[in-house]
C-alpha positions in Angstrom: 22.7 5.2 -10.2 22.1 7.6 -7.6 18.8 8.3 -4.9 15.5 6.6 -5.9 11.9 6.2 -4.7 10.4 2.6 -4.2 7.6 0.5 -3.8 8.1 -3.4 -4.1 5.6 -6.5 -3.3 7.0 -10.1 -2.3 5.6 -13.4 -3.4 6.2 -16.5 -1.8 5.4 -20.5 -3.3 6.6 -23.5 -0.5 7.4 -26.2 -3.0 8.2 -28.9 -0.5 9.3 -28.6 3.1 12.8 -28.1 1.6 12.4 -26.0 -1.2 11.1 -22.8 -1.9 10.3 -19.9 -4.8 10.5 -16.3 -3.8 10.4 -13.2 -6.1 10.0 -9.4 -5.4 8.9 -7.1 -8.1 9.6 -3.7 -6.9 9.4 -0.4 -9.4 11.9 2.1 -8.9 12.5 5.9 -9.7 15.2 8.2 -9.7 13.8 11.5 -10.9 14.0 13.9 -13.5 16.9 14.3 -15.7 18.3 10.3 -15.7 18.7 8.1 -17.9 19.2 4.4 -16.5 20.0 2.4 -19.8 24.1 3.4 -20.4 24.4 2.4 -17.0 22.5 -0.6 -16.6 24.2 -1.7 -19.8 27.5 -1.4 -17.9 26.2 -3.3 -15.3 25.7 -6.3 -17.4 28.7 -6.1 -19.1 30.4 -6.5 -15.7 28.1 -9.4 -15.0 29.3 -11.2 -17.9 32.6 -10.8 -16.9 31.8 -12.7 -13.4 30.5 -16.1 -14.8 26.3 -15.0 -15.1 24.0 -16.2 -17.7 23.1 -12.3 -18.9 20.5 -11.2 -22.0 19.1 -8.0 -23.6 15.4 -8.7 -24.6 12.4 -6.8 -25.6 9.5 -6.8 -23.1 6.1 -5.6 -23.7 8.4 -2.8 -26.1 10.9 -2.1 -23.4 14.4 -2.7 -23.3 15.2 -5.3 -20.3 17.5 -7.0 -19.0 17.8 -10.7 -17.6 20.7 -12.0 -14.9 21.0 -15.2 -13.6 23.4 -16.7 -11.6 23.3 -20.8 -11.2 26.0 -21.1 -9.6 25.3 -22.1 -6.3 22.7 -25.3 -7.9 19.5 -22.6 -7.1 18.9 -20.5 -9.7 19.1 -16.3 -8.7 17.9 -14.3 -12.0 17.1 -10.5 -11.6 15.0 -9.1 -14.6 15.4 -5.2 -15.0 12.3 -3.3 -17.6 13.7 -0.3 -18.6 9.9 1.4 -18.8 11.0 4.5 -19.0 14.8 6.5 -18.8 14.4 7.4 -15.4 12.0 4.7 -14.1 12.5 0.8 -14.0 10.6 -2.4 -13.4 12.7 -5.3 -11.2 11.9 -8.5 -10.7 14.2 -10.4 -8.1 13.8 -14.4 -8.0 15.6 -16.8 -5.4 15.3 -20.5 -6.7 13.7 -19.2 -10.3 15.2 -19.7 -13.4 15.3 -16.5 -15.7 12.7 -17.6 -18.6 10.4 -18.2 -15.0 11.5 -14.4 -14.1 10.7 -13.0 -17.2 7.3 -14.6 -17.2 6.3 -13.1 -13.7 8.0 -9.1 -14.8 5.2 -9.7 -18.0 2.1 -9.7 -16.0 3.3 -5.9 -14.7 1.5 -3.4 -16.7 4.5 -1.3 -17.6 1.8 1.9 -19.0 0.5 2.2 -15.8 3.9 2.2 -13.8 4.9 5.1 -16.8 1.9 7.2 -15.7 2.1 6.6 -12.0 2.5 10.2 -10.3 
């Protein structure tokens, strides 16, 4: 998808001395003149393909998208808020189920990541 600007935070929760939840929620932009969804639709697709649990949902009236992969027993779900064609919203979860992904990308206030300069 090309060159991008980034800025991310990471959140940890120790469950036990065995188990833990991590999630980053980082906002990315790629500039004028691109438009992220065709591609990131593609991207899906091809998760599909491999074996993921995948959705296209409506959040907070943007287009997003939701991967998990349970393969491994831990849960690894990646939810991706189109906010707007050029800049996205991603929340990255080890040990998180997707529904629990999509609850922590909510509490981002997608208008203000639109009108960040």
């Amino acid at each position: 998808m090309g060159r991008y600007t980034q800025g991310s935070r990471f959140f940890q929760k120790i469950e036990s001395p065995s188990s833990t939840k991590q999630f980053q929620v980082s906002v990315q932009d790629y500039g004028a003149g691109n438009d992220l969804l065709p591609q990131l639709r593609q991207a899906v697709v091809d998760a599909t393909r491999n074996g993921v649990e995948t959705r296209e949902i409506d959040l907070a009236g943007h287009r997003a998208f939701v991967v998990t992969d349970a393969s491994t027993g831990k849960p690894i779900s990646i939810v991706t808020v189109v906010v707007t064609a050029r800049r996205l919203v991603l929340g990255a979860a080890a040990n998180v189920s997707g529904d629990e992904a999509i609850k922590l990308v909510k509490s981002v206030d997608c208008s203000k990541v639109a009108a960040a300069r």
